[in-house]
HTML snippet that shows the backbone in 3Dmol.js (N, CA, C, O; Angstrom):
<script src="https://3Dmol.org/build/3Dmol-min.js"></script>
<div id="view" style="width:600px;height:400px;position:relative"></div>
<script>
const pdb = `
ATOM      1  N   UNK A   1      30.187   5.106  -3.690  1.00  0.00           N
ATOM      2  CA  UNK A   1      29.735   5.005  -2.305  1.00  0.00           C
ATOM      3  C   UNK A   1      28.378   4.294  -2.227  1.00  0.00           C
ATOM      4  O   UNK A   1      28.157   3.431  -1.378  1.00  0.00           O
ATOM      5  N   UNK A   2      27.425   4.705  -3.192  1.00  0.00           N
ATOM      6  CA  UNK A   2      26.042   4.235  -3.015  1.00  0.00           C
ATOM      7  C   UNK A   2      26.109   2.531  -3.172  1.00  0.00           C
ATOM      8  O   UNK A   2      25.572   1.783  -2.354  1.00  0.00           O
ATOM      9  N   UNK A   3      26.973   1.988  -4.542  1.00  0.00           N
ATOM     10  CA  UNK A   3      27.323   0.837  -4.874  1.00  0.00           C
ATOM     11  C   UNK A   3      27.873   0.187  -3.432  1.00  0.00           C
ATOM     12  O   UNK A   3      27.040  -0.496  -2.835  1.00  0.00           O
ATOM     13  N   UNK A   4      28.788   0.285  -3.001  1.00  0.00           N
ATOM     14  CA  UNK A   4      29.527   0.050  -1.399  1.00  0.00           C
ATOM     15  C   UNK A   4      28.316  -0.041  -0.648  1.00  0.00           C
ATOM     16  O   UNK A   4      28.216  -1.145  -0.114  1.00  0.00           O
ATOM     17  N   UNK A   5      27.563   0.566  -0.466  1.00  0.00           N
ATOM     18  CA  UNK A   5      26.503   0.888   0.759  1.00  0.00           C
ATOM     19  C   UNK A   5      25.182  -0.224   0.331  1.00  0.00           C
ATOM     20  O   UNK A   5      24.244  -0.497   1.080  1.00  0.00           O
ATOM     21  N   UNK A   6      25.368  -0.708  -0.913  1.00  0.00           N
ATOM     22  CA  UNK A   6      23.838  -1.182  -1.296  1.00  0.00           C
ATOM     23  C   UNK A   6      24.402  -3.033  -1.229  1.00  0.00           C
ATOM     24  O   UNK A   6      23.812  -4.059  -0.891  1.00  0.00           O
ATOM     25  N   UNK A   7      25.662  -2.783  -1.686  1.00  0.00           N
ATOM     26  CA  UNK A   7      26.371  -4.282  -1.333  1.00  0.00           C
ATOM     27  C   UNK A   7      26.103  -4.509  -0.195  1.00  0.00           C
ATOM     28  O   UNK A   7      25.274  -5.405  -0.034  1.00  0.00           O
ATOM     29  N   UNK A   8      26.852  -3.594   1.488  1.00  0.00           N
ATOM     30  CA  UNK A   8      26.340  -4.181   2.423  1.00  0.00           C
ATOM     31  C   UNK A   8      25.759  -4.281   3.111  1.00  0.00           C
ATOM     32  O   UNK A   8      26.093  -4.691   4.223  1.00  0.00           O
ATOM     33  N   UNK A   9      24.239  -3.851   2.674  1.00  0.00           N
ATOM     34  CA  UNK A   9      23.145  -3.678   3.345  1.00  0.00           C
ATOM     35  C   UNK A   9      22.694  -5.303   2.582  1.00  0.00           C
ATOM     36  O   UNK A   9      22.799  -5.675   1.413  1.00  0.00           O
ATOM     37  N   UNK A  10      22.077  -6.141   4.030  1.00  0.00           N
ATOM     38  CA  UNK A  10      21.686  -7.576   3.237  1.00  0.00           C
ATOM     39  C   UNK A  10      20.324  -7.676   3.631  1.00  0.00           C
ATOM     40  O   UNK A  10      19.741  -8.729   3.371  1.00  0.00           O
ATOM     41  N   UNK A  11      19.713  -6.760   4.216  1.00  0.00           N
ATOM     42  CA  UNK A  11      18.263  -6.521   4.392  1.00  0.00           C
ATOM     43  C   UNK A  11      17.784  -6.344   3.172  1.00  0.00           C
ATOM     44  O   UNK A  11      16.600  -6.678   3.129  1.00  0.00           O
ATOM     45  N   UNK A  12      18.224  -5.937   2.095  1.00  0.00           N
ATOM     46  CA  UNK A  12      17.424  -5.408   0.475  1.00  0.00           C
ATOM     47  C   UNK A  12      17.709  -5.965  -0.518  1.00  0.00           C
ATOM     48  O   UNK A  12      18.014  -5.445  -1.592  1.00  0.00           O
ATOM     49  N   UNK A  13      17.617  -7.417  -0.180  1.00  0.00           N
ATOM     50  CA  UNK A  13      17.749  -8.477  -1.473  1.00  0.00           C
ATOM     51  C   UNK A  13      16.581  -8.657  -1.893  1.00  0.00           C
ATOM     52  O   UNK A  13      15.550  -8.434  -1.259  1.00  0.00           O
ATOM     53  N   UNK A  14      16.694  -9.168  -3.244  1.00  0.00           N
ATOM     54  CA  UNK A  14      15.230  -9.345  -4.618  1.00  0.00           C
ATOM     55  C   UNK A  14      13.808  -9.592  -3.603  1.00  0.00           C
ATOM     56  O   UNK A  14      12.697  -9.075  -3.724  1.00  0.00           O
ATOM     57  N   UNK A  15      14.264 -10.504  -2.653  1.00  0.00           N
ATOM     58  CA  UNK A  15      13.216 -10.455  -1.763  1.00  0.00           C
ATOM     59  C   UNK A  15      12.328 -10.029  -1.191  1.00  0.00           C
ATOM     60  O   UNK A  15      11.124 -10.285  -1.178  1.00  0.00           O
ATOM     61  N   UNK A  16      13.444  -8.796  -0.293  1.00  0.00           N
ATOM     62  CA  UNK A  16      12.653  -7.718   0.151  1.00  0.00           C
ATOM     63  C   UNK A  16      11.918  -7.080  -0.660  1.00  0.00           C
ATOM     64  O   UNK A  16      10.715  -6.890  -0.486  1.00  0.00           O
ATOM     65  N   UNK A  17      12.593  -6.681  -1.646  1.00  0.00           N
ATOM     66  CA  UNK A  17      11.595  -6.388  -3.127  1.00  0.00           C
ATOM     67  C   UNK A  17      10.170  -6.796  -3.801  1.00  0.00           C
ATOM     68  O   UNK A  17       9.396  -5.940  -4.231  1.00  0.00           O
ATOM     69  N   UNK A  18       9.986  -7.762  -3.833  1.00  0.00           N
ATOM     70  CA  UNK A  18       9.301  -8.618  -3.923  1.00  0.00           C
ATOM     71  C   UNK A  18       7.795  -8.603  -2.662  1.00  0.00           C
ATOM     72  O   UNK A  18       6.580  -8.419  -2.735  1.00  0.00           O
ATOM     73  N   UNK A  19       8.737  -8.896  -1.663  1.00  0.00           N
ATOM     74  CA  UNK A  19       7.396  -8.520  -0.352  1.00  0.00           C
ATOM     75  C   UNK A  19       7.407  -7.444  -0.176  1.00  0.00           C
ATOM     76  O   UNK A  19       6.574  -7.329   0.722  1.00  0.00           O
ATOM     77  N   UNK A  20       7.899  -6.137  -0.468  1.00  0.00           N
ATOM     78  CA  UNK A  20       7.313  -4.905  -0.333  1.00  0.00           C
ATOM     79  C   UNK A  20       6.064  -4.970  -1.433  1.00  0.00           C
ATOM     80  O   UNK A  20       5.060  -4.422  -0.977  1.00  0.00           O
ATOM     81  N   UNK A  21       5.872  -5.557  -2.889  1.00  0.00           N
ATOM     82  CA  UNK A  21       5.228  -5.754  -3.367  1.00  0.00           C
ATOM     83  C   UNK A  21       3.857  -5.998  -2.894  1.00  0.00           C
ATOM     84  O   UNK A  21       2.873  -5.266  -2.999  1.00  0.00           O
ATOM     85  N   UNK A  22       3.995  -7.401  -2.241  1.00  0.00           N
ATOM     86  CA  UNK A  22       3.137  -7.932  -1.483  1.00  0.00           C
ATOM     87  C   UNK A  22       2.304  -7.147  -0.662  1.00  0.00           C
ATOM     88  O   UNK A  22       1.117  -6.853  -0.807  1.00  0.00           O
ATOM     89  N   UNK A  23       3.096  -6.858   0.211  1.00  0.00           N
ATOM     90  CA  UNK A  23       2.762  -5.386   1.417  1.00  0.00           C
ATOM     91  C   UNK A  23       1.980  -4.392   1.091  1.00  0.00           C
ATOM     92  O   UNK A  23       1.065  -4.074   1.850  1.00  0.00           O
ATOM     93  N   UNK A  24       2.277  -3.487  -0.514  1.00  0.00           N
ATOM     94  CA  UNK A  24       1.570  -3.009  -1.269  1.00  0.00           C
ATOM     95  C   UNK A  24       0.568  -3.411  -1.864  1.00  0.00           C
ATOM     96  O   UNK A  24      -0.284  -2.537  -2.028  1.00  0.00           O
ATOM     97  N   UNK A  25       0.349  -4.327  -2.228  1.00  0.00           N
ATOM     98  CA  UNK A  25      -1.057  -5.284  -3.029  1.00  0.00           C
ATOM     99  C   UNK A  25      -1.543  -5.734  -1.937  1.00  0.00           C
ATOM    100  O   UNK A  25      -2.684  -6.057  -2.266  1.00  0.00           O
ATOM    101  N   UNK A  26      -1.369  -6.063  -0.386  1.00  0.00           N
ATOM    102  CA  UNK A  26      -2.137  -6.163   0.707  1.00  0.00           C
ATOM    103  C   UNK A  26      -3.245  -5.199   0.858  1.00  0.00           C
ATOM    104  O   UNK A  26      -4.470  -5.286   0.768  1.00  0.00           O
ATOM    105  N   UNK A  27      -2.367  -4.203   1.131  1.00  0.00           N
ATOM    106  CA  UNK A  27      -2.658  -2.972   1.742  1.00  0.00           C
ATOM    107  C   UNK A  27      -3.768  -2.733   0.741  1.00  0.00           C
ATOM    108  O   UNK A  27      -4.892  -2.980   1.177  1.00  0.00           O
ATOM    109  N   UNK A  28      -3.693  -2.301  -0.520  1.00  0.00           N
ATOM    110  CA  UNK A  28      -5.045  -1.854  -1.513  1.00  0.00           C
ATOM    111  C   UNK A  28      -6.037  -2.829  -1.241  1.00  0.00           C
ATOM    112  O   UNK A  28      -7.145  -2.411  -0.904  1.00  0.00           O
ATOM    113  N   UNK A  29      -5.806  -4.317  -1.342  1.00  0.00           N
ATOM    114  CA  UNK A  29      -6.795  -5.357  -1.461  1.00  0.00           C
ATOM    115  C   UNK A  29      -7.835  -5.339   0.164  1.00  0.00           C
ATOM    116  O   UNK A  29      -9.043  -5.169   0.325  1.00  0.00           O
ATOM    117  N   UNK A  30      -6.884  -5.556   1.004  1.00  0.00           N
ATOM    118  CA  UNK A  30      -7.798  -5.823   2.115  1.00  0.00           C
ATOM    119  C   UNK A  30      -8.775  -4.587   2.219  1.00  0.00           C
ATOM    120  O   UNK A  30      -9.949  -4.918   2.051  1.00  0.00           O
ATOM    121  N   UNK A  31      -8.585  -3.324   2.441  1.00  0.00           N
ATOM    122  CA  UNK A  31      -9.962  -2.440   2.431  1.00  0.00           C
ATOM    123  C   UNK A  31     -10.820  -2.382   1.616  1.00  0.00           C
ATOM    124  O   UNK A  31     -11.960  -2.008   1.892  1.00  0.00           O
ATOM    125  N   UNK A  32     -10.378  -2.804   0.247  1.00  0.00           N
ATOM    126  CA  UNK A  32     -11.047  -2.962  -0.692  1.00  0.00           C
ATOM    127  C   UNK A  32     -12.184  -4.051  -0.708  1.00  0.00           C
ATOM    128  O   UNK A  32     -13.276  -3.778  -1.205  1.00  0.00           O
ATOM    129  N   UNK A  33     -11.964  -5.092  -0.247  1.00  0.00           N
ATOM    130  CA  UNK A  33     -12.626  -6.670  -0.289  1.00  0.00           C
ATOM    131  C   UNK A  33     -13.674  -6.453   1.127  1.00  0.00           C
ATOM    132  O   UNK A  33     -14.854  -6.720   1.351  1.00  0.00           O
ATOM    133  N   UNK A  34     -12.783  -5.952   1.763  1.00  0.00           N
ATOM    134  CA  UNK A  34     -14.221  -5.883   3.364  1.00  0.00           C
ATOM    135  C   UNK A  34     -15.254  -4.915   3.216  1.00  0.00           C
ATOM    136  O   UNK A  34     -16.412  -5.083   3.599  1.00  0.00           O
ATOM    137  N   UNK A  35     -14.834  -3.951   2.683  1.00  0.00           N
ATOM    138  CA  UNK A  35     -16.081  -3.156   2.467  1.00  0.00           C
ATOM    139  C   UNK A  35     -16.716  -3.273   0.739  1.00  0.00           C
ATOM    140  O   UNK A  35     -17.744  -2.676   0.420  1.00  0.00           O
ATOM    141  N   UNK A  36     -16.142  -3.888   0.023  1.00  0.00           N
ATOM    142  CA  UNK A  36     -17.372  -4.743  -0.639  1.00  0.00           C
ATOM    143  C   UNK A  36     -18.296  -5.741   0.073  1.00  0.00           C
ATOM    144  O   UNK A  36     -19.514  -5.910   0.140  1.00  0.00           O
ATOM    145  N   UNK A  37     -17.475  -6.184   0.451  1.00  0.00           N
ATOM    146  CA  UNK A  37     -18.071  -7.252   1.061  1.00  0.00           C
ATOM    147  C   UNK A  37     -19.466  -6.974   2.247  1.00  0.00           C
ATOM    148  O   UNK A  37     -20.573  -7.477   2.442  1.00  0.00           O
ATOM    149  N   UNK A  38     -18.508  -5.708   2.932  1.00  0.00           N
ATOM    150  CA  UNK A  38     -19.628  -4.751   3.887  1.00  0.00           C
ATOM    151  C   UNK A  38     -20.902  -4.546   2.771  1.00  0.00           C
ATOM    152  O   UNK A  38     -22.081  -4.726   3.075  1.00  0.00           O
ATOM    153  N   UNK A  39     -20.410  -4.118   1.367  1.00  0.00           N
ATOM    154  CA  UNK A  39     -21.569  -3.357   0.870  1.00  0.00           C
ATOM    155  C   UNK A  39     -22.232  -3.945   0.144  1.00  0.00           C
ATOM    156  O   UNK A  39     -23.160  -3.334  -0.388  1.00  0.00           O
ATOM    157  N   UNK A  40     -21.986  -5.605  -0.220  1.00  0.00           N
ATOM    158  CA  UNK A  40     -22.614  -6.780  -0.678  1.00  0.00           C
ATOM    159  C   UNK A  40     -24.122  -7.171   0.908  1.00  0.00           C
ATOM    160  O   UNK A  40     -25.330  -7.151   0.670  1.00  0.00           O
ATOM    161  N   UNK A  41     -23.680  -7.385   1.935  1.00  0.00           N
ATOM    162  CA  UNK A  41     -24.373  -7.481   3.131  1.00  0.00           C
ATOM    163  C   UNK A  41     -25.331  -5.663   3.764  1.00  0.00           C
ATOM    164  O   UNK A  41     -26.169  -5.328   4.602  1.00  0.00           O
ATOM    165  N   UNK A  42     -24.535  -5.059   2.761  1.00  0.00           N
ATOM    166  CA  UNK A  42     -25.957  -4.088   3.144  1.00  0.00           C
ATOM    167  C   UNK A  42     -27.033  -3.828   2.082  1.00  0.00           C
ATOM    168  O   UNK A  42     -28.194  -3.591   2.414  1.00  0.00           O
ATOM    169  N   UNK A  43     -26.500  -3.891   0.347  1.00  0.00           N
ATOM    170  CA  UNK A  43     -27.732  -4.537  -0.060  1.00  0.00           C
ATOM    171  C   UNK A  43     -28.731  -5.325  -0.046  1.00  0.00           C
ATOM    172  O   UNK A  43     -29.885  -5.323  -0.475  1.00  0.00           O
ATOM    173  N   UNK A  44     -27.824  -6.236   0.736  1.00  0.00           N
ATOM    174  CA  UNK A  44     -28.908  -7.439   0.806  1.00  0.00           C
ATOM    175  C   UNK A  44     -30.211  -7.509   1.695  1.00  0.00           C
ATOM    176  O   UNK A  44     -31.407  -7.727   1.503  1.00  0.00           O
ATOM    177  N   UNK A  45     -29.354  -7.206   2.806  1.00  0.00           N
ATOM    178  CA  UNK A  45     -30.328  -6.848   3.886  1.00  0.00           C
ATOM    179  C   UNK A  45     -30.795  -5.497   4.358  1.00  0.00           C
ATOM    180  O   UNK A  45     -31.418  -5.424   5.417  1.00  0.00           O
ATOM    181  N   UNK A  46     -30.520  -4.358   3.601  1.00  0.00           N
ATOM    182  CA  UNK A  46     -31.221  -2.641   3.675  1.00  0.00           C
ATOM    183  C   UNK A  46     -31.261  -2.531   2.023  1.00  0.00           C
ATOM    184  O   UNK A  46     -30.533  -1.677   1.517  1.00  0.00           O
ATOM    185  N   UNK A  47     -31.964  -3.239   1.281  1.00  0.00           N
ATOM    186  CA  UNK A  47     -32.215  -2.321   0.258  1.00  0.00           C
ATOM    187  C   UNK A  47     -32.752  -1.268  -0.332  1.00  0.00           C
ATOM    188  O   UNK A  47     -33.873  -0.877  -0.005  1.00  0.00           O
ATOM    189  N   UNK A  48     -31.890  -0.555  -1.457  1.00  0.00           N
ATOM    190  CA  UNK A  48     -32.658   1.305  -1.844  1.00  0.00           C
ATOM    191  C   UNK A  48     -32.207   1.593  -2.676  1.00  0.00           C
ATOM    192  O   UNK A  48     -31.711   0.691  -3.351  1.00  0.00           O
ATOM    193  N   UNK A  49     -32.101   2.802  -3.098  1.00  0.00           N
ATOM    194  CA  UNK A  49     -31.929   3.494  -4.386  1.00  0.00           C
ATOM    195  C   UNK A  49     -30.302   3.281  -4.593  1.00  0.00           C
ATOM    196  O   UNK A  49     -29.812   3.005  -5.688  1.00  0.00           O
ATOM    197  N   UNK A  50     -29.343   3.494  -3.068  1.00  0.00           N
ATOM    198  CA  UNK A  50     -28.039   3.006  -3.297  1.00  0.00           C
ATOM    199  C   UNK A  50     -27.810   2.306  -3.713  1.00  0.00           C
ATOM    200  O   UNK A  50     -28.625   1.389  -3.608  1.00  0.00           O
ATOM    201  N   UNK A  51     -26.402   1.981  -4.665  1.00  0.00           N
ATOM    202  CA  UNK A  51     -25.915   1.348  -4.466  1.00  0.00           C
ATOM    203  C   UNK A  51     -25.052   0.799  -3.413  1.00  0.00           C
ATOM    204  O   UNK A  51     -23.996   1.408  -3.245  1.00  0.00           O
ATOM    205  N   UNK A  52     -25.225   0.009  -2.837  1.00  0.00           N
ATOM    206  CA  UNK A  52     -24.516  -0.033  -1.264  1.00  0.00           C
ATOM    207  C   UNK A  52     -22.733  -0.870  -1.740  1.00  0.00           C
ATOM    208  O   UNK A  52     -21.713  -0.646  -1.088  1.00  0.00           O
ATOM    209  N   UNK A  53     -22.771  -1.517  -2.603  1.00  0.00           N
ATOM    210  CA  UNK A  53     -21.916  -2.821  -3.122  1.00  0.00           C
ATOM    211  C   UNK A  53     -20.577  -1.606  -3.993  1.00  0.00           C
ATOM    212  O   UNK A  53     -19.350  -1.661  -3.915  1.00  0.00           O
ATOM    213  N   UNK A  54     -21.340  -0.752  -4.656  1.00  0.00           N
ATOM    214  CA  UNK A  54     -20.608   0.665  -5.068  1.00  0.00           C
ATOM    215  C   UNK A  54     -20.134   0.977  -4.587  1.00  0.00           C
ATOM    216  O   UNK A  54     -18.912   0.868  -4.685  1.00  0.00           O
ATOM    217  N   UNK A  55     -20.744   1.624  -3.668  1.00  0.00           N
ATOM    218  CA  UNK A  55     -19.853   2.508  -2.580  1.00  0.00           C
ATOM    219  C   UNK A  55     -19.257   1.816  -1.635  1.00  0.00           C
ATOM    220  O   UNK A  55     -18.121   2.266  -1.486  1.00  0.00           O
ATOM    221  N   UNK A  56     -19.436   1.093  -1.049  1.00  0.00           N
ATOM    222  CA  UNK A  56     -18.326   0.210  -0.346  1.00  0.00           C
ATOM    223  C   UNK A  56     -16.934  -0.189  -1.080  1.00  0.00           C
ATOM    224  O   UNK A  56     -15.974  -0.495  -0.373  1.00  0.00           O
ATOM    225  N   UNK A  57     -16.782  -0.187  -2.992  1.00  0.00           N
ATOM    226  CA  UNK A  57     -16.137  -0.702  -3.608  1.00  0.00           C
ATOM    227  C   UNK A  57     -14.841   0.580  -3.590  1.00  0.00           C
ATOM    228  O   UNK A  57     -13.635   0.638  -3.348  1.00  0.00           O
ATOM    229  N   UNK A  58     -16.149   1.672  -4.080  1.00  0.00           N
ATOM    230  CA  UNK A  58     -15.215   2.855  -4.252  1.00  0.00           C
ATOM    231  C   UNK A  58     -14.099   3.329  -3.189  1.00  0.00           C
ATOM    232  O   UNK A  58     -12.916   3.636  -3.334  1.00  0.00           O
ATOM    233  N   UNK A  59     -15.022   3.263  -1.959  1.00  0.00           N
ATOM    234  CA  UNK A  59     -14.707   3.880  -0.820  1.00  0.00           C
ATOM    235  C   UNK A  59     -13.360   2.796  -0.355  1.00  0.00           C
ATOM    236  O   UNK A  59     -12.405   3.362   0.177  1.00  0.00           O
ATOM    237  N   UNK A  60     -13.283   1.483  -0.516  1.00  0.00           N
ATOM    238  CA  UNK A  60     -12.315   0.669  -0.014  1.00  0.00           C
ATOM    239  C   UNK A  60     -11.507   0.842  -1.089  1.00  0.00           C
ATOM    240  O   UNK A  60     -10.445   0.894  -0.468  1.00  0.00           O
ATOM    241  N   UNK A  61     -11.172   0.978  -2.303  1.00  0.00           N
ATOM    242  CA  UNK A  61     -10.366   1.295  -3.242  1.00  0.00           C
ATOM    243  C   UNK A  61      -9.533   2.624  -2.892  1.00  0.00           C
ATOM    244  O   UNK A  61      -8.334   2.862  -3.036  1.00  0.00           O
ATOM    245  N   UNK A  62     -10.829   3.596  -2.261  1.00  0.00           N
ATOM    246  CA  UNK A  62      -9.938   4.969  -1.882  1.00  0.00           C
ATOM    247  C   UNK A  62      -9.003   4.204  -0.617  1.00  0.00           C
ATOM    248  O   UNK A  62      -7.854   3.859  -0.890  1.00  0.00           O
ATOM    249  N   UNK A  63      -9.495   3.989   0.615  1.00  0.00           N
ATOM    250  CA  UNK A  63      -8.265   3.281   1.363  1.00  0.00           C
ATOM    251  C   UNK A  63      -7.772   2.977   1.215  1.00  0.00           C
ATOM    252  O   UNK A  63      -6.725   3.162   1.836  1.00  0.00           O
ATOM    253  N   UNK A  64      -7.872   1.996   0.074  1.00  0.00           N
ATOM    254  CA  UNK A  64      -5.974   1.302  -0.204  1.00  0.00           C
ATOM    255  C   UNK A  64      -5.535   2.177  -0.888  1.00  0.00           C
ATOM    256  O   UNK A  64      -4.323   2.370  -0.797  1.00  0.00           O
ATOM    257  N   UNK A  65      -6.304   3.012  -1.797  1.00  0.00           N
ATOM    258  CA  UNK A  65      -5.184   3.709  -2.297  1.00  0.00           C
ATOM    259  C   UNK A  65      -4.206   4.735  -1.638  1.00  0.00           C
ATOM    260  O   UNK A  65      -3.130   5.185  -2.029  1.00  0.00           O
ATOM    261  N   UNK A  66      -5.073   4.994  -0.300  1.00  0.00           N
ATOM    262  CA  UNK A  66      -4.287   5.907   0.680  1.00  0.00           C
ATOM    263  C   UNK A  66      -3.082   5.225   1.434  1.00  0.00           C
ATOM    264  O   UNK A  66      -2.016   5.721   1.799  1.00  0.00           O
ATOM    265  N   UNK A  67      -3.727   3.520   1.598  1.00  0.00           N
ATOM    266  CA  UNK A  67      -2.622   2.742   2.211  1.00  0.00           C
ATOM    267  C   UNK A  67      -1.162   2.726   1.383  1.00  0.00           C
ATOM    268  O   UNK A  67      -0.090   2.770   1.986  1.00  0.00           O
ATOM    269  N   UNK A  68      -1.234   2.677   0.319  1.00  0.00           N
ATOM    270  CA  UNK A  68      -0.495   2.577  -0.761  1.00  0.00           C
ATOM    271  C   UNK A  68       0.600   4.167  -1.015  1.00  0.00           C
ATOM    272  O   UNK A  68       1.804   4.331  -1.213  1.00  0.00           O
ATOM    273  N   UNK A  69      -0.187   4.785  -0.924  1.00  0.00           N
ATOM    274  CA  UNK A  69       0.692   5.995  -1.137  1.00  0.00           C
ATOM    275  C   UNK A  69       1.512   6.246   0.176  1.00  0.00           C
ATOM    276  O   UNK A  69       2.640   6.715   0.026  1.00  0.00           O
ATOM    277  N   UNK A  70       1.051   5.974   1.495  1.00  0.00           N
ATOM    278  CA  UNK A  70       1.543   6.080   2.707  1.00  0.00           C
ATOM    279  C   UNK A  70       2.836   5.055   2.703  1.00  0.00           C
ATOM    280  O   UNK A  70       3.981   5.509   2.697  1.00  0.00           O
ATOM    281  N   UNK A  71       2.550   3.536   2.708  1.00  0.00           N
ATOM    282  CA  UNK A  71       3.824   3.202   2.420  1.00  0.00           C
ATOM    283  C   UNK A  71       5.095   3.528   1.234  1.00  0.00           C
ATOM    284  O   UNK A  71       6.297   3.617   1.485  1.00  0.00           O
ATOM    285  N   UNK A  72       4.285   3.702  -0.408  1.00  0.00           N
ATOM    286  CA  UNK A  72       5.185   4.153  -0.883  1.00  0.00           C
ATOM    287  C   UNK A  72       6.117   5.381  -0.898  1.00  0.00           C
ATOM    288  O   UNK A  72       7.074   5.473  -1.666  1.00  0.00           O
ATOM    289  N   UNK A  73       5.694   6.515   0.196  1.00  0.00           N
ATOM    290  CA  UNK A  73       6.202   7.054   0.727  1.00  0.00           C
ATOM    291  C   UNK A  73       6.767   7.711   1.581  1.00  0.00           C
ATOM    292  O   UNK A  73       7.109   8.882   1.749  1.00  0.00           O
ATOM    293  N   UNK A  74       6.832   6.435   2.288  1.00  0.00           N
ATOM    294  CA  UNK A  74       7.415   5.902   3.608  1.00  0.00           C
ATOM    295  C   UNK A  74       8.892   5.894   3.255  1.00  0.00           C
ATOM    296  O   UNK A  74       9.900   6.337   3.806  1.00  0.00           O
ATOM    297  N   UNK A  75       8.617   5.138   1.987  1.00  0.00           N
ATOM    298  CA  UNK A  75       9.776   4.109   1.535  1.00  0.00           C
ATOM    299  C   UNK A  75      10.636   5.385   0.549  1.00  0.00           C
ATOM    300  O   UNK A  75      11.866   5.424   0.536  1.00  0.00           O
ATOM    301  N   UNK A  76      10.176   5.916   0.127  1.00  0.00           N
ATOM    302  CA  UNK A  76      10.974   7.178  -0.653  1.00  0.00           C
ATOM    303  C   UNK A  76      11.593   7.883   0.185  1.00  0.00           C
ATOM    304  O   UNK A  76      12.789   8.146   0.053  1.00  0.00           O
ATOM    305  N   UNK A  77      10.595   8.444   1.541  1.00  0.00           N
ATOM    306  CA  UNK A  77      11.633   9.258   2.220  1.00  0.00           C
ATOM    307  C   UNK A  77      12.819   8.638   3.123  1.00  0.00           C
ATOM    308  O   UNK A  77      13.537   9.384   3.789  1.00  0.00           O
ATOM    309  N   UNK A  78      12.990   7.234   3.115  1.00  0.00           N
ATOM    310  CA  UNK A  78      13.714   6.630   3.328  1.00  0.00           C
ATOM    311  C   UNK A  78      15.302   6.817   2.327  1.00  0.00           C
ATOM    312  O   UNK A  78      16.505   7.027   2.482  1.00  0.00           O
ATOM    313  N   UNK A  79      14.340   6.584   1.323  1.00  0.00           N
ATOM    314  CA  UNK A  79      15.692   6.398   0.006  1.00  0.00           C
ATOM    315  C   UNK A  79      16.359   7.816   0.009  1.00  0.00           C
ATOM    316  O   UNK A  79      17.546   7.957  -0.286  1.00  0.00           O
ATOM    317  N   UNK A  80      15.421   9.011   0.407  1.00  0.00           N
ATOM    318  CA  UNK A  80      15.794  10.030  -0.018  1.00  0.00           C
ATOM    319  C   UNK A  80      16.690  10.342   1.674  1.00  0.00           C
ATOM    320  O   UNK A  80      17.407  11.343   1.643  1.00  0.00           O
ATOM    321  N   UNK A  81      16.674   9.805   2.625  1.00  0.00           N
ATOM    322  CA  UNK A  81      17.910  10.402   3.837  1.00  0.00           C
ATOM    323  C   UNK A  81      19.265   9.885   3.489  1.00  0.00           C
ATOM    324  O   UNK A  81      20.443  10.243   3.508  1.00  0.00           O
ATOM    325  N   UNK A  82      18.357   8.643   3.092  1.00  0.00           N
ATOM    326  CA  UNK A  82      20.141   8.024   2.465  1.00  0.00           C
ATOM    327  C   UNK A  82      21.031   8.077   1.357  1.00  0.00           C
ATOM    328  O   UNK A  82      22.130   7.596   1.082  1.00  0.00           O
ATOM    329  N   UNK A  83      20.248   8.775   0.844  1.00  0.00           N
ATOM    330  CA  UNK A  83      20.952   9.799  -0.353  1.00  0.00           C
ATOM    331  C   UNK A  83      21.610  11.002   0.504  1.00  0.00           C
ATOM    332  O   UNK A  83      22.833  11.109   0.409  1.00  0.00           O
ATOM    333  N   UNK A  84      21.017  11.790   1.215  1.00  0.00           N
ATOM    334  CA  UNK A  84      21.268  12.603   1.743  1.00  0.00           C
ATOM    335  C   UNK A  84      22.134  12.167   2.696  1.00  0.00           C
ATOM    336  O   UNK A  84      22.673  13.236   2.984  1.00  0.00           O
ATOM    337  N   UNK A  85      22.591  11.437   3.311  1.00  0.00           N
ATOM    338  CA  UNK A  85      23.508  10.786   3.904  1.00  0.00           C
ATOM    339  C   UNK A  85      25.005  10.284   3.324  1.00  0.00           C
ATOM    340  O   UNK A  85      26.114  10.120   3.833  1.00  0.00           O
ATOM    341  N   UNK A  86      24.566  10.165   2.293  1.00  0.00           N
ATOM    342  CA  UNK A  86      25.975   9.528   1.387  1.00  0.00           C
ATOM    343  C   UNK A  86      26.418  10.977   0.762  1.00  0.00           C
ATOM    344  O   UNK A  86      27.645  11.056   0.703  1.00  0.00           O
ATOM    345  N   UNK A  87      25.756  12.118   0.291  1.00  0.00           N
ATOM    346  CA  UNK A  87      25.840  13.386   0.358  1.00  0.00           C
ATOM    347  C   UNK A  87      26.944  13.546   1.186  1.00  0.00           C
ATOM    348  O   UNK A  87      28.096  13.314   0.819  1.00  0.00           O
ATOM    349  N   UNK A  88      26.686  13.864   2.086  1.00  0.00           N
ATOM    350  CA  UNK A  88      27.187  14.418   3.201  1.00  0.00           C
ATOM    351  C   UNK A  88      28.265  13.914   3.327  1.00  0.00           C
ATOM    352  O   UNK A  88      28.976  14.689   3.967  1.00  0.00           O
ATOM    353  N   UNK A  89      29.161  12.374   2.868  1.00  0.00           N
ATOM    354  CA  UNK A  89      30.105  12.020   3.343  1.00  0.00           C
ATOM    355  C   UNK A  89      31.263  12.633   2.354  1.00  0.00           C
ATOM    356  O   UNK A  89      32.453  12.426   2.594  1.00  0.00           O
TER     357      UNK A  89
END
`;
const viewer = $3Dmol.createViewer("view");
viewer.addModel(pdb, "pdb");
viewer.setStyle({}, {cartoon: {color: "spectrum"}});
viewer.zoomTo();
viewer.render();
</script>
């Protein structure tokens, strides 16, 4: 059944695969890069004992990593109804 069901679904070719990738390496990179970038422009111009370039690094790394877990399990509880769906038949 799952084989049957994955044939005719034509939304989830190598492709889609591929740019979910993308989607995922978005998602970490962009919070990551602006708030360096934020924390490159607040050393520069408020300097102190912070590191400002740090914590902007850390802190945008934690966002994507939150972005990241949110879609990847987006995408699981997806896989997991339609398991539960083919279950059921």
């Amino acid at each position: 059944k799952r084989k049957i069901r994955a044939r005719d679904r034509k939304d989830r070719s190598i492709m889609f695969g591929f740019s979910y990738f993308g989607l995922v390496g978005w998602s970490l990179m962009v919070p990551t890069v602006l708030l360096l970038g934020l924390g490159i422009w607040l050393d520069r111009n408020y300097p102190g004992t912070v590191s400002w370039t740090l914590t902007g690094l850390f802190i945008g790394l934690a966002i994507g990593c939150l972005n990241v877990y949110h879609w990847i399990k987006k995408e699981q509880e997806e896989i997991e109804r339609e398991h539960d769906e083919l279950d059921e038949d």
